[in-house]
C-alpha positions in Angstrom: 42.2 -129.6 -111.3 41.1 -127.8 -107.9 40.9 -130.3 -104.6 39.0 -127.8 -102.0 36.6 -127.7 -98.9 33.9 -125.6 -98.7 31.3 -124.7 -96.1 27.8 -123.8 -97.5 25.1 -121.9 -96.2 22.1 -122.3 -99.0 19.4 -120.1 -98.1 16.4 -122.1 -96.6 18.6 -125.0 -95.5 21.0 -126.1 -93.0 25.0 -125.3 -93.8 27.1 -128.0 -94.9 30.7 -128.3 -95.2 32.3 -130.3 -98.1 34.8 -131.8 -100.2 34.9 -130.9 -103.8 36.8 -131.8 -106.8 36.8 -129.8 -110.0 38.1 -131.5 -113.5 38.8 -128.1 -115.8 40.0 -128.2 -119.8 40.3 -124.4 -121.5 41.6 -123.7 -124.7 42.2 -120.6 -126.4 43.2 -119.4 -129.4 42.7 -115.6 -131.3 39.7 -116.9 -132.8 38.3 -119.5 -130.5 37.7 -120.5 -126.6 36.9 -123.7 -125.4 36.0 -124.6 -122.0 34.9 -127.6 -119.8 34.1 -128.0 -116.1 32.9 -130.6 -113.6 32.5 -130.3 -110.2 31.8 -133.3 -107.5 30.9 -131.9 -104.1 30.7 -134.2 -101.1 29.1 -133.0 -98.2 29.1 -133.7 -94.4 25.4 -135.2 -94.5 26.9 -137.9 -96.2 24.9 -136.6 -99.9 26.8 -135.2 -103.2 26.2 -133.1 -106.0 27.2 -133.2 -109.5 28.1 -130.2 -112.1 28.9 -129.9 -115.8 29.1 -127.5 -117.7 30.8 -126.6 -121.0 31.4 -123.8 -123.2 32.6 -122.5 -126.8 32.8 -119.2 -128.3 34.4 -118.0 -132.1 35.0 -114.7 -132.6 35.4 -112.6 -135.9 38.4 -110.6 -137.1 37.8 -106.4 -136.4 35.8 -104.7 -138.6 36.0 -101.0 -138.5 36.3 -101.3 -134.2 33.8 -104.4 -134.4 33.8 -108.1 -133.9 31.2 -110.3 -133.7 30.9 -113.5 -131.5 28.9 -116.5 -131.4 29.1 -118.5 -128.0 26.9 -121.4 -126.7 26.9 -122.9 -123.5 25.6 -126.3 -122.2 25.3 -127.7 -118.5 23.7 -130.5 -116.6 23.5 -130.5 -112.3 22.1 -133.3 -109.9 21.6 -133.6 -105.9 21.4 -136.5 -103.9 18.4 -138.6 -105.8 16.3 -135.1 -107.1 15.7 -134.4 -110.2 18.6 -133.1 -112.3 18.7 -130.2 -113.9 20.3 -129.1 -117.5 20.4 -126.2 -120.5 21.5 -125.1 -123.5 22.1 -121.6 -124.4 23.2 -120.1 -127.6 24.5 -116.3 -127.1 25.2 -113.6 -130.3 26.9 -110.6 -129.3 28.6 -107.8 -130.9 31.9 -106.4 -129.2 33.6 -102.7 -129.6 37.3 -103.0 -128.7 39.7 -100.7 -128.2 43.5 -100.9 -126.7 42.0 -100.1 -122.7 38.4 -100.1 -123.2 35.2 -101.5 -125.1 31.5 -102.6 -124.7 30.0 -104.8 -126.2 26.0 -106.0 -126.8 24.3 -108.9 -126.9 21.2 -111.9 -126.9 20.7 -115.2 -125.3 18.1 -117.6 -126.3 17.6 -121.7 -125.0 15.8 -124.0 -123.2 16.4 -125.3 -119.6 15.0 -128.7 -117.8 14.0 -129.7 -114.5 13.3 -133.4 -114.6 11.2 -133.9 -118.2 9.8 -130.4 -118.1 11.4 -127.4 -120.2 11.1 -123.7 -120.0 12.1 -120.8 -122.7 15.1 -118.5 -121.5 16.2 -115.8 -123.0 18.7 -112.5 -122.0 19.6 -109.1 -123.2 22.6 -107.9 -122.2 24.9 -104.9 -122.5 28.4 -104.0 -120.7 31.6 -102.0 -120.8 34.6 -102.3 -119.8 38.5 -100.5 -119.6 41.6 -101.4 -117.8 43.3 -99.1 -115.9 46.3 -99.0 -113.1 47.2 -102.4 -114.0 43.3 -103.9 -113.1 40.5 -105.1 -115.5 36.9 -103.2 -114.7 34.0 -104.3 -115.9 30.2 -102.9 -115.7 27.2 -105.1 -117.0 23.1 -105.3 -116.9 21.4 -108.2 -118.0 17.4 -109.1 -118.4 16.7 -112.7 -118.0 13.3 -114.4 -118.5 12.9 -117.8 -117.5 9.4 -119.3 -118.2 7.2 -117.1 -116.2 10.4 -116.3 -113.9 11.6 -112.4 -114.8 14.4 -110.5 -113.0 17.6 -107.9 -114.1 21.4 -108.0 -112.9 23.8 -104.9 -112.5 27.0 -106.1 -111.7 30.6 -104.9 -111.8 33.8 -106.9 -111.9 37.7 -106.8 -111.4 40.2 -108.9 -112.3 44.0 -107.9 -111.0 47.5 -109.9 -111.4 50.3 -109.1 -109.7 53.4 -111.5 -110.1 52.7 -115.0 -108.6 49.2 -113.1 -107.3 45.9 -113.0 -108.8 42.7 -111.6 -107.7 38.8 -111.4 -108.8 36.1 -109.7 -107.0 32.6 -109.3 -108.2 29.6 -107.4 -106.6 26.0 -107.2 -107.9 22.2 -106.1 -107.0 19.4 -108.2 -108.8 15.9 -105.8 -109.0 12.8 -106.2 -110.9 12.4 -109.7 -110.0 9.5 -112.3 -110.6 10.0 -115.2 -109.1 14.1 -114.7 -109.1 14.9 -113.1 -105.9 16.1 -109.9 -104.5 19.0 -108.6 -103.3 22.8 -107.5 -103.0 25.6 -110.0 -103.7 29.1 -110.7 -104.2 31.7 -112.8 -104.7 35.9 -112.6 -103.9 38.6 -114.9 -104.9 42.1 -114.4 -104.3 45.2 -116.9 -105.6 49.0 -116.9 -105.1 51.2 -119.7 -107.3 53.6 -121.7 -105.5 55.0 -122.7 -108.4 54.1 -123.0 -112.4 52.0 -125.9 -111.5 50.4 -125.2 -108.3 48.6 -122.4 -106.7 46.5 -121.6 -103.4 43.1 -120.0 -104.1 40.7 -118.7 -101.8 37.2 -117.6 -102.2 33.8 -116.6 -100.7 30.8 -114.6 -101.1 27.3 -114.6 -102.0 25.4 -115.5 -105.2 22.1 -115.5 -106.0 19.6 -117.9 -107.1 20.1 -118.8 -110.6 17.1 -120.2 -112.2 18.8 -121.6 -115.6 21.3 -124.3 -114.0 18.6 -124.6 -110.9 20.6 -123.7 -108.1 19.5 -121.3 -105.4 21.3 -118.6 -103.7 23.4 -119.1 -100.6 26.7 -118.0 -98.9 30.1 -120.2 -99.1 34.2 -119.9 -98.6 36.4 -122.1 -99.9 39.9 -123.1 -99.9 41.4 -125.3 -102.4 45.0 -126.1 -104.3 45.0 -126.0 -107.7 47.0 -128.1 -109.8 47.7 -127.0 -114.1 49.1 -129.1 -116.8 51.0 -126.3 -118.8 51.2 -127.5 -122.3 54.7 -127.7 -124.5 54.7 -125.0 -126.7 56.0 -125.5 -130.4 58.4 -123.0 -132.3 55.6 -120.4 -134.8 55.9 -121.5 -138.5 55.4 -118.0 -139.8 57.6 -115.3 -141.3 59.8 -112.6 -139.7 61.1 -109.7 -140.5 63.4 -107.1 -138.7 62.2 -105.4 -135.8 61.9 -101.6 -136.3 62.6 -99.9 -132.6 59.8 -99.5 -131.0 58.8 -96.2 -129.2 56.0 -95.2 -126.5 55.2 -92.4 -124.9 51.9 -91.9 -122.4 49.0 -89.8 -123.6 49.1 -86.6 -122.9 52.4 -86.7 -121.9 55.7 -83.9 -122.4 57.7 -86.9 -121.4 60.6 -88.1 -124.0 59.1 -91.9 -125.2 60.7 -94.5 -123.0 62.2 -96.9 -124.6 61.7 -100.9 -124.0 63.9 -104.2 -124.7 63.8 -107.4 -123.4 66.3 -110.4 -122.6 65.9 -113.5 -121.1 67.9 -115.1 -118.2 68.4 -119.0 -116.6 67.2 -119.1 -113.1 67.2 -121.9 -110.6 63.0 -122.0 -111.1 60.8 -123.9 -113.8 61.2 -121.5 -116.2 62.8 -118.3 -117.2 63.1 -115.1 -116.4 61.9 -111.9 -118.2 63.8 -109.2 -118.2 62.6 -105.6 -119.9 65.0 -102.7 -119.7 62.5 -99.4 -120.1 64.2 -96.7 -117.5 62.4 -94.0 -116.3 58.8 -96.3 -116.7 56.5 -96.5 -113.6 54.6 -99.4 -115.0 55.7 -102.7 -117.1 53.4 -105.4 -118.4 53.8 -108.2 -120.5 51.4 -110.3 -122.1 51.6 -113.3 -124.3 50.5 -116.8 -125.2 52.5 -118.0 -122.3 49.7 -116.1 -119.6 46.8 -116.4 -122.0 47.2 -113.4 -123.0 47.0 -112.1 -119.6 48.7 -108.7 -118.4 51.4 -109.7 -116.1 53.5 -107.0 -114.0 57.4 -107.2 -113.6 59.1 -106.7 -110.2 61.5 -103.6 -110.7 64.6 -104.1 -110.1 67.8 -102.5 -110.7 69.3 -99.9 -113.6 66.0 -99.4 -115.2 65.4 -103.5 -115.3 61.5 -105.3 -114.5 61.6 -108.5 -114.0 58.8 -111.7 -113.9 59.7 -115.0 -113.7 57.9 -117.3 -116.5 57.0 -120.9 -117.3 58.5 -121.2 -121.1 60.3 -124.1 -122.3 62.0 -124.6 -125.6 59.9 -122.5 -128.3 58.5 -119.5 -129.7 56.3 -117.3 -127.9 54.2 -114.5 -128.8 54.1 -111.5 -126.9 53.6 -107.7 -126.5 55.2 -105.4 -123.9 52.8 -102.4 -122.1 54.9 -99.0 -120.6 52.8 -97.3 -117.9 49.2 -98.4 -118.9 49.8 -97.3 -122.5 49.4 -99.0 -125.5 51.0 -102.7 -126.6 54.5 -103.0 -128.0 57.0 -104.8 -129.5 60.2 -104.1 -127.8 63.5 -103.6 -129.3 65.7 -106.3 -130.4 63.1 -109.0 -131.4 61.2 -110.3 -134.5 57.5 -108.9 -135.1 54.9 -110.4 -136.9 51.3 -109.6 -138.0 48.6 -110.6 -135.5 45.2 -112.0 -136.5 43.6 -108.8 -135.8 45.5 -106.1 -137.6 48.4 -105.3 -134.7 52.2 -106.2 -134.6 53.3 -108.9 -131.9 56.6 -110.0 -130.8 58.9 -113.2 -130.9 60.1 -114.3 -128.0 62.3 -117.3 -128.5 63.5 -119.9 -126.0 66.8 -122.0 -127.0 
């Protein structure tokens, strides 16, 4: 749940400050993502606006470097007394994954409404992406048609976590346009936790007009608190069997392998902490069902120790540990089991 304010500038029109509050429900799995949004914006003038929007993707086990994905995507928006707008949108795509990089390919065909009358939409899309020094890039062009409206998007992306702070930046030029608008944009958000349960998140840009959910392009910044409901995780039902010591060494590298284990200590916090001892690394990350699955980087500290302080109650937790941007591991001194897609993972368990 976010509870911001936000001053709009909308091209064409007066700015407006306002008062928003945004419902949000994700859940994810190896296979499967679910997501829902609302948003309820209030502004100065006294008028509101109303967002929904909802989402669901599966994806398929590898198969010789390639997964497919099915996703579809519904949404519905209203102002003051105008007519509301809505979609639906059913994207196929085909991914190439790798440890740090991948690409991936992809279609989009639906219908949107304004008021009783509908219009065709449909999208080609191709992108890549890699991670490296600890950040998420990501490069993509799309061609969207909408009714008679035409227009193409090159944008690139980052996505960066560091400790309790997290940041996404996004920049993009839209060309050959009918109908859709021209121009450079971009978007910034940046968010630091207070705690497991509440964080700080500021953001701001431009966007452009987007002709599928009806809204048009403008300027904004927002600040807002953020408030999760972290879910009780329950011990895995699945069988173990000894860890073999786990080795890594960077590419390319002379180096001896360093070597990685992990304990975990009480703290005075909601949580626990992580601790991975890997001396001589320059780099640690761990990622796990705790963070989504997202990379997060430990705080070195001393004798060859990185630390992170996580939110994990009583349970079983999968994870994987990352030495200096190489690949995932399981660490020494824990239970592996097989993933859904072919790799090793470990078990972390909380008494």
């Amino acid at each position: 749940m976010d509870l911001g304010v936000t001053d709009v500038r909308y091209d064409g029109f007066l700015p407006s400050a306002g008062a928003s509050v945004s419902p949000e429900f994700r859940l994810e799995r190896p296979h499967v993502l679910v997501w829902a949004r609302g948003t309820y914006l209030q502004f100065e003038s006294g008028r509101h606006s109303i967002q929904a929007n909802a989402a669901g993707s599966m994806l398929s086990g590898p198969w010789r470097g390639l997964r497919a994905e099915i996703s579809g995507r519904v949404g519905v928006s209203r102002y003051a007394d105008f007519a509301s707008f809505s979609h639906l949108l059913a994207t196929p795509r085909v991914h190439l994954f790798g440890d740090r990089e991948g690409g991936w390919v992809g279609g989009t065909a639906g219908t949107t409404w304004l008021g009783g009358a509908d219009r065709p939409v449909t999208a080609a899309e191709l992108g890549t992406w890699a991670r490296r020094l600890g950040i998420s890039w990501l490069i993509s062009a799309t061609n969207t048609h909408v009714g008679d409206t035409v227009y193409t998007d090159f944008q690139g992306a980052a996505h960066a976590r560091r400790g309790r702070f997290a940041f996404d930046g996004s920049v993009g030029v839209r060309t050959w346009s009918k109908g859709g608008g021209h121009g450079v944009y971009g978007e910034a958000s940046g968010g630091v936790a207070l705690n497991p349960w509440l964080s700080i998140i500021a953001s701001g840009g431009r966007y452009p007009t987007d002709p599928t959910s009806g809204s048009i392009s403008g300027r904004y910044f927002g600040i807002a608190f953020r408030m999760t409901a972290l879910p009780r995780r329950q011990p895995l039902a699945a069988p173990l069997r000894p860890a073999h010591a786990s080795h890594h060494s960077a590419p390319d590298s002379a180096d001896p392998p360093v070597a990685a284990s992990v304990e975990l200590r009480d703290c005075h916090c909601a949580g626990m902490v992580l601790v991975v001892h890997a001396p001589g690394a320059t780099l640690v990350e761990v990622t796990g069902d705790f963070s989504n699955w997202e990379p997060v980087t430990l705080t070195p500290a001393d004798a060859g120790a990185w630390t992170a302080v996580l939110s994990l109650s009583h349970g079983s937790y999968r994870f994987n540990v990352r030495i200096d941007g190489g690949d995932w591991i399981v660490p020494e001194g824990v239970s592996r089991l097989a993933d859904e897609f072919g790799g090793d993972v470990g078990l972390l368990r909380v008494p």
